[in-house]
PDB file of N, CA, C and O in Angstrom, chain B, residues numbered from 101:
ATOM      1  N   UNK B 101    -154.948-187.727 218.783  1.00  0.00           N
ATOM      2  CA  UNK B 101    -154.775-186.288 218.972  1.00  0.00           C
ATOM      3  C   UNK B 101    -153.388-186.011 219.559  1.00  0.00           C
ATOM      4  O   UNK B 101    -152.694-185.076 219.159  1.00  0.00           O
ATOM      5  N   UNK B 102    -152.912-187.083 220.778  1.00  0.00           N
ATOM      6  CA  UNK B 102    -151.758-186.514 221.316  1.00  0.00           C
ATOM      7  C   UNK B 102    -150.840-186.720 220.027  1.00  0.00           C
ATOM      8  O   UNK B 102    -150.421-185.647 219.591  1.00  0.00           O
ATOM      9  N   UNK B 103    -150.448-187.791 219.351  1.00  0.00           N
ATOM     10  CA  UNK B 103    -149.548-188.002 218.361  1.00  0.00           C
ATOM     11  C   UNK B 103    -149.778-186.839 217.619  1.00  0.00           C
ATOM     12  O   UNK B 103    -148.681-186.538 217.147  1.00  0.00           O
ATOM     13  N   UNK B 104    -151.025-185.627 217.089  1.00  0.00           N
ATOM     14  CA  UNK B 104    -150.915-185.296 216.052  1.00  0.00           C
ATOM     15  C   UNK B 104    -150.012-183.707 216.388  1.00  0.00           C
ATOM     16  O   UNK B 104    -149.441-182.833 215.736  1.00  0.00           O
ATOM     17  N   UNK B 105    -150.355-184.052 217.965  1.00  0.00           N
ATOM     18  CA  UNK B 105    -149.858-182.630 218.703  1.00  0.00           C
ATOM     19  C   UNK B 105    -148.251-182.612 218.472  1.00  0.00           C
ATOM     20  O   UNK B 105    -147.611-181.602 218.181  1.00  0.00           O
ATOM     21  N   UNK B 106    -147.912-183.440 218.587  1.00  0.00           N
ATOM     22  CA  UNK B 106    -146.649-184.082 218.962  1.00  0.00           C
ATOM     23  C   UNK B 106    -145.609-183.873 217.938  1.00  0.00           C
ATOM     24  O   UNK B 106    -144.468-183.435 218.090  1.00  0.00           O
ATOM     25  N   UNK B 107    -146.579-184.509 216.206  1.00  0.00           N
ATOM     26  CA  UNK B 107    -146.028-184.239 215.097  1.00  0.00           C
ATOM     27  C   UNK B 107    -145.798-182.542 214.803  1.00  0.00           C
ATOM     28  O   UNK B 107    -144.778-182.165 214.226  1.00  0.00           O
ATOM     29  N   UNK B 108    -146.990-181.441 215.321  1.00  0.00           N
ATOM     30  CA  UNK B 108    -146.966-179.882 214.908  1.00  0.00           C
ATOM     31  C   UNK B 108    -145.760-179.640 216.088  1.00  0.00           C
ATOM     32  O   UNK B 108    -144.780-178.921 215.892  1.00  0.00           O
ATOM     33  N   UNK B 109    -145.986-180.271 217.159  1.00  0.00           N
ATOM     34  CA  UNK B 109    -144.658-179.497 217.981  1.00  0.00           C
ATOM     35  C   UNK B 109    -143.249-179.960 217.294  1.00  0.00           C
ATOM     36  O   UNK B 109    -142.407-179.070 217.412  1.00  0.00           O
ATOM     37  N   UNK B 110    -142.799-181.049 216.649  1.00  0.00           N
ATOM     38  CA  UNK B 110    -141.638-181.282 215.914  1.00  0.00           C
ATOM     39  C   UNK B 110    -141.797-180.461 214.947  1.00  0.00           C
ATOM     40  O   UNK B 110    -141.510-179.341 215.370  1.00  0.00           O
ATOM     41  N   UNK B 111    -142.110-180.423 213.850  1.00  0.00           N
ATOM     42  CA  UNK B 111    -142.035-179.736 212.705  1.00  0.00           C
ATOM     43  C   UNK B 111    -142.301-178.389 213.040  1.00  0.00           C
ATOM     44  O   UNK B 111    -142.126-177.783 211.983  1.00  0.00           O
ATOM     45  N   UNK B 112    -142.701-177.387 214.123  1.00  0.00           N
ATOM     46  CA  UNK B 112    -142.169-176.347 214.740  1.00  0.00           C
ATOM     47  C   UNK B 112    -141.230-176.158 214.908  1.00  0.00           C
ATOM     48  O   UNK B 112    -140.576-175.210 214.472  1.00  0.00           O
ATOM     49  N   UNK B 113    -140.801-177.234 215.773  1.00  0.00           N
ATOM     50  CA  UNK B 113    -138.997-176.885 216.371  1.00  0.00           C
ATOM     51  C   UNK B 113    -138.098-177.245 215.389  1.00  0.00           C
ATOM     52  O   UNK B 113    -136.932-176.876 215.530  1.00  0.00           O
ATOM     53  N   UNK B 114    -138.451-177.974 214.299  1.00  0.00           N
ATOM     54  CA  UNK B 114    -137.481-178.115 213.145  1.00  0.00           C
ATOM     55  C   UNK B 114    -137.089-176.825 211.914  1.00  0.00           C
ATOM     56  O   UNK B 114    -136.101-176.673 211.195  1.00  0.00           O
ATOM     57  N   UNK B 115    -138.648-175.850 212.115  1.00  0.00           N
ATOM     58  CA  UNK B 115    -138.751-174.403 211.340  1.00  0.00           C
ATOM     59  C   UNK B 115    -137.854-173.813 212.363  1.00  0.00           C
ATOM     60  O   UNK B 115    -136.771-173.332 212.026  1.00  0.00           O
ATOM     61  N   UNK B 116    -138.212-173.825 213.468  1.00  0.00           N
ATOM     62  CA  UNK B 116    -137.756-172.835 214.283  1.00  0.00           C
ATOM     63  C   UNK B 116    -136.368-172.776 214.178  1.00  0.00           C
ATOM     64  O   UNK B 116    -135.821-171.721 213.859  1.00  0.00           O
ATOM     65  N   UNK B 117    -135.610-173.997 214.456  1.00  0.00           N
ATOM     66  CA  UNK B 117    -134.078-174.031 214.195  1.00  0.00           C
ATOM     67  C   UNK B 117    -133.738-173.771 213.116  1.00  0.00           C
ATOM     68  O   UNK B 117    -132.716-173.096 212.985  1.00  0.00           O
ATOM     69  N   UNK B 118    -134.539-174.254 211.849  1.00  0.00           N
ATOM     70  CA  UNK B 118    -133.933-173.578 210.966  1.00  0.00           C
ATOM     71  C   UNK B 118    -133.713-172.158 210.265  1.00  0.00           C
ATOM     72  O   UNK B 118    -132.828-171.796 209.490  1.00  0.00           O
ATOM     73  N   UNK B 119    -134.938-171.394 210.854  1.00  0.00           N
ATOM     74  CA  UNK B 119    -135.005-170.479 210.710  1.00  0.00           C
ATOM     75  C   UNK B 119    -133.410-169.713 211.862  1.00  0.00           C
ATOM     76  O   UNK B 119    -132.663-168.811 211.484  1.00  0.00           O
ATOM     77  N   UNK B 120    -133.355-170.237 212.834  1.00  0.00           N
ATOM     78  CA  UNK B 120    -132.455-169.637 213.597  1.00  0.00           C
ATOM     79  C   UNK B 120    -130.924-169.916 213.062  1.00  0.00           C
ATOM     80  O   UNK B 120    -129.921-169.254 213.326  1.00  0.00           O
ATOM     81  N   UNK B 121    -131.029-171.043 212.267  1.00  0.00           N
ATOM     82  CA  UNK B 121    -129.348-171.340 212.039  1.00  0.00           C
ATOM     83  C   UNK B 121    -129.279-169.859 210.648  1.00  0.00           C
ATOM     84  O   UNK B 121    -128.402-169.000 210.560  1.00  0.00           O
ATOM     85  N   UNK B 122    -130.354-170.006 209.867  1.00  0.00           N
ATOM     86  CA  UNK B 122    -130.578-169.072 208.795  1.00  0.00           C
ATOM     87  C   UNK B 122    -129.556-167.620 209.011  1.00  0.00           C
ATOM     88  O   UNK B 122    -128.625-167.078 208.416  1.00  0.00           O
ATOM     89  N   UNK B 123    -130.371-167.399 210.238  1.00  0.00           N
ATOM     90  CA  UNK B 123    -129.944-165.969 210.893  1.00  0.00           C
ATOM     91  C   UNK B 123    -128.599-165.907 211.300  1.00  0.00           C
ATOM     92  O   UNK B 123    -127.883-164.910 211.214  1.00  0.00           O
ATOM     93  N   UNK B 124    -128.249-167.122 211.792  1.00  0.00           N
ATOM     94  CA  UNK B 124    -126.953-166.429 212.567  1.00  0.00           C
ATOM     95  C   UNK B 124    -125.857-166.969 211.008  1.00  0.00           C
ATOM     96  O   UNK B 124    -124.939-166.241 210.631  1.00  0.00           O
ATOM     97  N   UNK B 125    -126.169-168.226 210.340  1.00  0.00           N
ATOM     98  CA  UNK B 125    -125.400-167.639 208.981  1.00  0.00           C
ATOM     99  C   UNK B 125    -125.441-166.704 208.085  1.00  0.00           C
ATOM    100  O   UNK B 125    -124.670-166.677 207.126  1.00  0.00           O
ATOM    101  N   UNK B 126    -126.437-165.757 208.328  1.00  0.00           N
ATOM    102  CA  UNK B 126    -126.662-164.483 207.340  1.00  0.00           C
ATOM    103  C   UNK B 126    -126.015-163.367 208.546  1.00  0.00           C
ATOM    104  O   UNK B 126    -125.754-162.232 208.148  1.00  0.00           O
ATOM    105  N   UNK B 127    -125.860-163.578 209.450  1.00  0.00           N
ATOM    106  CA  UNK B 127    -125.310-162.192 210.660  1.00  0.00           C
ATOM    107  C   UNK B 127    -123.760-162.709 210.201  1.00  0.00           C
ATOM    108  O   UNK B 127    -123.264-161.862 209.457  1.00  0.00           O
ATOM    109  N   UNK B 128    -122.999-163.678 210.399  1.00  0.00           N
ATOM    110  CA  UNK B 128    -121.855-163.998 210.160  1.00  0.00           C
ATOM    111  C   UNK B 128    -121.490-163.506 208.765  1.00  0.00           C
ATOM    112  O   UNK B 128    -120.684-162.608 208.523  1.00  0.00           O
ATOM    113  N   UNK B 129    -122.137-164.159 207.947  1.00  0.00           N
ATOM    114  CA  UNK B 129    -121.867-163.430 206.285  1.00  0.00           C
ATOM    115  C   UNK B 129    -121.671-162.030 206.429  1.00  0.00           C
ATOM    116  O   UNK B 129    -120.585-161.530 206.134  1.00  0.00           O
ATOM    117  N   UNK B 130    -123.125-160.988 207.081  1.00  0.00           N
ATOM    118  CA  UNK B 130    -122.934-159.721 206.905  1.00  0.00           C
ATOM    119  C   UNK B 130    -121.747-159.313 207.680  1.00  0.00           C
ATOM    120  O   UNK B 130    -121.163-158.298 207.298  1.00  0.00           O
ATOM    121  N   UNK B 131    -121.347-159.881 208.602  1.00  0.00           N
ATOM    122  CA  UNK B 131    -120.462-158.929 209.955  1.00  0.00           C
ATOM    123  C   UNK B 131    -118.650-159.742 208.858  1.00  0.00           C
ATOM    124  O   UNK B 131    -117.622-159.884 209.520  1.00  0.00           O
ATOM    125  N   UNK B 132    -118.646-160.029 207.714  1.00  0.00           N
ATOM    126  CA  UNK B 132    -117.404-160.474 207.219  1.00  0.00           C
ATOM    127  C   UNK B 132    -117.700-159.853 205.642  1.00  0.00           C
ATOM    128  O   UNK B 132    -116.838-160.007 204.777  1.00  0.00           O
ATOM    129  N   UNK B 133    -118.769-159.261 205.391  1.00  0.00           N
ATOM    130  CA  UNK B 133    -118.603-158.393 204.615  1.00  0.00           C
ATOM    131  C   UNK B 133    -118.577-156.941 204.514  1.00  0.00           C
ATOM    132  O   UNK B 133    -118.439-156.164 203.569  1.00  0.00           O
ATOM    133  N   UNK B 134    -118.837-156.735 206.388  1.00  0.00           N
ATOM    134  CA  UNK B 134    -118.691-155.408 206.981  1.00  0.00           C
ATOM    135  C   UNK B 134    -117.215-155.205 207.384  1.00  0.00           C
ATOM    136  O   UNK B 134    -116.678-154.111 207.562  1.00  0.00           O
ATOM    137  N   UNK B 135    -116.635-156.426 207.501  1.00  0.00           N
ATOM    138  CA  UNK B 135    -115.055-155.916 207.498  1.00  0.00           C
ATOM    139  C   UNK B 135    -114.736-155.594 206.692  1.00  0.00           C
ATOM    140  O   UNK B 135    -114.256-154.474 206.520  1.00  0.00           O
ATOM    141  N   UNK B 136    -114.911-156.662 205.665  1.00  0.00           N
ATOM    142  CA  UNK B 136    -114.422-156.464 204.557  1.00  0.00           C
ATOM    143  C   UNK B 136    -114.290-154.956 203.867  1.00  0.00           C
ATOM    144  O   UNK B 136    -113.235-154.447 203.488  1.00  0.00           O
ATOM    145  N   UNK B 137    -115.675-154.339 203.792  1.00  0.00           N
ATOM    146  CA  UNK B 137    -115.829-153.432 203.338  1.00  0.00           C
ATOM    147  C   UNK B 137    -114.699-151.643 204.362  1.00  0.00           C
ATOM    148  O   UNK B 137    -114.224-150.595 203.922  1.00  0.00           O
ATOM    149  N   UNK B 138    -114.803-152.427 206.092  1.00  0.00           N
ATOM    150  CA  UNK B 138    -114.202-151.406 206.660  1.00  0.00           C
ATOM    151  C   UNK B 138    -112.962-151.601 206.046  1.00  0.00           C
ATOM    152  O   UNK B 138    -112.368-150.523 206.048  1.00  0.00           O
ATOM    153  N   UNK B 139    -111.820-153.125 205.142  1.00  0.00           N
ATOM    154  CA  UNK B 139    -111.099-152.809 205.120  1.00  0.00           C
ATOM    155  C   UNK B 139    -110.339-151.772 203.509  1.00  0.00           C
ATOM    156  O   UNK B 139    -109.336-151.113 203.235  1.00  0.00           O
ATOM    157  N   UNK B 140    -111.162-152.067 203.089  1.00  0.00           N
ATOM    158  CA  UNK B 140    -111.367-151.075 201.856  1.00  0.00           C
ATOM    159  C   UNK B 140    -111.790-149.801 201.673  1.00  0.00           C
ATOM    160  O   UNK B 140    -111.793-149.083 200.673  1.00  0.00           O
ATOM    161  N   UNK B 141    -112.133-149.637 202.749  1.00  0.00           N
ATOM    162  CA  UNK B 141    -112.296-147.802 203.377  1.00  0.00           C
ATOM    163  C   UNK B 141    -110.946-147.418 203.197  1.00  0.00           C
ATOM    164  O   UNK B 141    -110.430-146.744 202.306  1.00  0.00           O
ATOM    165  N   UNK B 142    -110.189-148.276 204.771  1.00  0.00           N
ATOM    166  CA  UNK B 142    -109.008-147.578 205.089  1.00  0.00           C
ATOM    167  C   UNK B 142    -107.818-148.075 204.239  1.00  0.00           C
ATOM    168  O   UNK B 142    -106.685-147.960 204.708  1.00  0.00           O
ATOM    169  N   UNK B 143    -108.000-148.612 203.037  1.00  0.00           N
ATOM    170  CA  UNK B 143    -107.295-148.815 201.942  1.00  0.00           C
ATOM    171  C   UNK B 143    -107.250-147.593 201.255  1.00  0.00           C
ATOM    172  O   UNK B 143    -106.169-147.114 200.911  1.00  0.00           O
ATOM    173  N   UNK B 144    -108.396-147.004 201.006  1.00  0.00           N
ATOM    174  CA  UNK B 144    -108.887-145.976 200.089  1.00  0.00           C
ATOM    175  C   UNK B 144    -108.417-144.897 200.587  1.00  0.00           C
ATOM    176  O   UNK B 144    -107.703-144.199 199.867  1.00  0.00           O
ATOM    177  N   UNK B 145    -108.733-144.444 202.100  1.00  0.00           N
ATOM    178  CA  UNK B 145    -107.869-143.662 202.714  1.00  0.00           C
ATOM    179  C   UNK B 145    -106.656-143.378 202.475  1.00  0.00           C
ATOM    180  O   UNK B 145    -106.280-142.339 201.931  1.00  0.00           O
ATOM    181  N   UNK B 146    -106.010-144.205 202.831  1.00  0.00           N
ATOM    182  CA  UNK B 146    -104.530-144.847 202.462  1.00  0.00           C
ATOM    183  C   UNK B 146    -103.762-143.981 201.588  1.00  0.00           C
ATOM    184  O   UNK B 146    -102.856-143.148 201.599  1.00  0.00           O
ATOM    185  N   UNK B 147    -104.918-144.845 200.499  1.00  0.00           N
ATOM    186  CA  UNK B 147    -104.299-144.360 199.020  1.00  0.00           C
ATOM    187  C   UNK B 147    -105.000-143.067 198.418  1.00  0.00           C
ATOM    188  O   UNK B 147    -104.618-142.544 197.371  1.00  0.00           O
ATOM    189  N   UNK B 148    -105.665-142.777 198.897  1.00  0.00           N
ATOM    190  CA  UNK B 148    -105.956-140.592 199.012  1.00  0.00           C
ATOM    191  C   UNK B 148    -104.942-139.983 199.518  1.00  0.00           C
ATOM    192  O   UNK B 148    -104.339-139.024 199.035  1.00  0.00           O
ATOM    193  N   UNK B 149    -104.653-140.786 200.946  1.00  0.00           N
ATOM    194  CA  UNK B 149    -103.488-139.456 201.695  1.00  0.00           C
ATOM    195  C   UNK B 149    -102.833-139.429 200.262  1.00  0.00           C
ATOM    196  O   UNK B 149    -103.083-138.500 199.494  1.00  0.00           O
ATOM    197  N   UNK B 150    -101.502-141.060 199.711  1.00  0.00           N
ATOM    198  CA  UNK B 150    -100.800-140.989 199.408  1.00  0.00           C
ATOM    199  C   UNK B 150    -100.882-140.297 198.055  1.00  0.00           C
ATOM    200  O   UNK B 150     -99.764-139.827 197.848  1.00  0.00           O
ATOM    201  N   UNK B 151    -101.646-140.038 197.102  1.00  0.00           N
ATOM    202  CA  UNK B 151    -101.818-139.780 196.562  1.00  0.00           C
ATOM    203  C   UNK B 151    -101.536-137.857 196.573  1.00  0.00           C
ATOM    204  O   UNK B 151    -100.817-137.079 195.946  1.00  0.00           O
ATOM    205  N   UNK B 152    -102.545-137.752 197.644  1.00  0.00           N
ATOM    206  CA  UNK B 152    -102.325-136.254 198.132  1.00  0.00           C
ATOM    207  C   UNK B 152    -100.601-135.912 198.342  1.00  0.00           C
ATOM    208  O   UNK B 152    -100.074-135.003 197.701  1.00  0.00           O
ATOM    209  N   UNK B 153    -100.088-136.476 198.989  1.00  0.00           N
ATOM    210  CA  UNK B 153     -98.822-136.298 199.109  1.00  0.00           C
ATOM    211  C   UNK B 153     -97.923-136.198 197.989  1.00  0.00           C
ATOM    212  O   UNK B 153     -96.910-135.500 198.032  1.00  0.00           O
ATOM    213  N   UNK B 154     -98.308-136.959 196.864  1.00  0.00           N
ATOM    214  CA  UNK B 154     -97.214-137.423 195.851  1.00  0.00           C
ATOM    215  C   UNK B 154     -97.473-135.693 195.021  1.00  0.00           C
ATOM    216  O   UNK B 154     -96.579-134.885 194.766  1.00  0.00           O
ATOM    217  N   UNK B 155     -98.856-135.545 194.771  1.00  0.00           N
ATOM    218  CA  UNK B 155     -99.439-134.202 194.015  1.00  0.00           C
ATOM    219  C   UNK B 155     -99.043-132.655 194.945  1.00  0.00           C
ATOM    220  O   UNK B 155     -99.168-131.495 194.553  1.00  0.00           O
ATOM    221  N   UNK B 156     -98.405-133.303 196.631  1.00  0.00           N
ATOM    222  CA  UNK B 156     -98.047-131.660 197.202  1.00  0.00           C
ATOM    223  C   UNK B 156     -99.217-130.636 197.654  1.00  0.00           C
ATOM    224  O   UNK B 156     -99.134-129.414 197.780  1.00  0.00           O
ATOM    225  N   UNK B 157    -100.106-131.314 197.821  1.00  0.00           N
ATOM    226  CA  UNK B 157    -101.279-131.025 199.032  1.00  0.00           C
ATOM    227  C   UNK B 157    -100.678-131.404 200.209  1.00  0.00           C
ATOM    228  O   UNK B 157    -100.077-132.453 200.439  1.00  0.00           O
ATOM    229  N   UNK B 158    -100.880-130.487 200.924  1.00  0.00           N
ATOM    230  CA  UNK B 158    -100.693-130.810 202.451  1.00  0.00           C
ATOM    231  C   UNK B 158    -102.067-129.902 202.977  1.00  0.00           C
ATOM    232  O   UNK B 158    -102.540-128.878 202.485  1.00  0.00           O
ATOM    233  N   UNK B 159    -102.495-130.668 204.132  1.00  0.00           N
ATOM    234  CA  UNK B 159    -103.786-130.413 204.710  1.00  0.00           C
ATOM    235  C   UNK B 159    -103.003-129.374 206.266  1.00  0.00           C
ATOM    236  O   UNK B 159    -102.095-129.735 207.014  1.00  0.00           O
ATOM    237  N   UNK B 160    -103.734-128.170 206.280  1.00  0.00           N
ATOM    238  CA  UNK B 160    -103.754-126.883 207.143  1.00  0.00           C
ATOM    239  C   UNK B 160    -105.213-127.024 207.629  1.00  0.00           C
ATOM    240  O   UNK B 160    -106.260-127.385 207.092  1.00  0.00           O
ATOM    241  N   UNK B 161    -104.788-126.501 209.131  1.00  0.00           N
ATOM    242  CA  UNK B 161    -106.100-126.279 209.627  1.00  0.00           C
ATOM    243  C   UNK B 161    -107.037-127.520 209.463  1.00  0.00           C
ATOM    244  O   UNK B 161    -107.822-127.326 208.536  1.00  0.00           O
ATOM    245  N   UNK B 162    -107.160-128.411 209.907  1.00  0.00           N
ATOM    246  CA  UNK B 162    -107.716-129.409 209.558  1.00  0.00           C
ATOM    247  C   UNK B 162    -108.562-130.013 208.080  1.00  0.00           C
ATOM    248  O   UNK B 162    -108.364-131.100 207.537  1.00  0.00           O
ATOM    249  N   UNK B 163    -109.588-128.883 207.633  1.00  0.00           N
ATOM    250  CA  UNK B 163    -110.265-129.877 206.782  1.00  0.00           C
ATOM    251  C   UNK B 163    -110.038-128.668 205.625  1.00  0.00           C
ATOM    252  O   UNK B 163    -110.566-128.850 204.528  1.00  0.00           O
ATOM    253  N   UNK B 164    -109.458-127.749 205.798  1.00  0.00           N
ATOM    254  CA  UNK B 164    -108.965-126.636 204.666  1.00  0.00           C
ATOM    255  C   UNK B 164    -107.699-127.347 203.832  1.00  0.00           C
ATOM    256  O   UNK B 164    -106.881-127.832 204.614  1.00  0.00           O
ATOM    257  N   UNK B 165    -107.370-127.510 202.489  1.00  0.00           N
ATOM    258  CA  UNK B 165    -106.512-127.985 202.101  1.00  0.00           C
ATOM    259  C   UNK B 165    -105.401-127.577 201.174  1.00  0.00           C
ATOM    260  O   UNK B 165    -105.553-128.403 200.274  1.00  0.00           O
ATOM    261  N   UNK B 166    -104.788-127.127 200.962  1.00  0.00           N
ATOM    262  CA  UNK B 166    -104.126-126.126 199.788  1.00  0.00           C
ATOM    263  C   UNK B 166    -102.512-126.880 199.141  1.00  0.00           C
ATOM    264  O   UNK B 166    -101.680-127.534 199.771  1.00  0.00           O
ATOM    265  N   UNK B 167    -102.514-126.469 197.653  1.00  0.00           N
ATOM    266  CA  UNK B 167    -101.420-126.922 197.187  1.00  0.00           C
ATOM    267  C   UNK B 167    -100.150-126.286 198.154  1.00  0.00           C
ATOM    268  O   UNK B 167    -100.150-125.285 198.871  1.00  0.00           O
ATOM    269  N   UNK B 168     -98.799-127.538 197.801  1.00  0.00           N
ATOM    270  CA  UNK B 168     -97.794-126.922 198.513  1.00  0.00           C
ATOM    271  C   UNK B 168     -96.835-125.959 197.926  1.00  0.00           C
ATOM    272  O   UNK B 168     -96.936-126.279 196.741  1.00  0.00           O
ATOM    273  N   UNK B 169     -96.124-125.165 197.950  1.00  0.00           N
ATOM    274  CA  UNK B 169     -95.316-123.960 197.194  1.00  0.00           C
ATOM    275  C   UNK B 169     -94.134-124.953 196.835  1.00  0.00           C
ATOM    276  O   UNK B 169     -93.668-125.783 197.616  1.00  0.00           O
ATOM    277  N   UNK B 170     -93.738-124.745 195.580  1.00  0.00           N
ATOM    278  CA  UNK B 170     -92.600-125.462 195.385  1.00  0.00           C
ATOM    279  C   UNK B 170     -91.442-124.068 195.774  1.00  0.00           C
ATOM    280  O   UNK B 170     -91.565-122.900 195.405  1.00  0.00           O
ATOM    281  N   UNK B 171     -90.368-124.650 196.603  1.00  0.00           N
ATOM    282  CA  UNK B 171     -89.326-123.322 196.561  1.00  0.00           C
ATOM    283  C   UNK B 171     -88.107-123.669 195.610  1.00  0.00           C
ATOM    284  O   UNK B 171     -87.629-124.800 195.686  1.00  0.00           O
ATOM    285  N   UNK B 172     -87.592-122.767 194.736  1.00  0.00           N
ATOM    286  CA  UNK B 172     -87.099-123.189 193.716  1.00  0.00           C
ATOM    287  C   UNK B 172     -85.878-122.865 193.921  1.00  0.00           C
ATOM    288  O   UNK B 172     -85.019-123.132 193.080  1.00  0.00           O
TER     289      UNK B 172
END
């Protein structure tokens, strides 16, 4: 009986770790595809302002936006 105890408490702690290494390589994966992704936000950003700029939008009043007057 003690041996058989002995064998369920190993093969516990062998799930258990593995289950735990599982996690923290799936938290690492997600938290490097959450950069990833923040850094392609502020790429996108980026390339909206610039975009906005090249077309002569300029942003008034914060989130109101209007073409710019060309003066000729």
């Amino acid at each position: 009986v003690q041996t058989l105890l002995q064998q369920m408490q190993d093969k516990f702690q062998t799930m258990s770790d593995q289950i735990i290494g599982r996690n923290i390589l799936f938290f690492f994966k997600l938290e490097s595809e959450l950069d990833d992704m923040s850094c392609r936000i502020d790429d996108l950003e980026k390339n909206i302002a610039d975009l906005m700029t090249q077309a002569g939008v300029e942003e008034l009043e914060g989130e109101n936006k209007t073409p710019a007057t060309n003066k000729s």
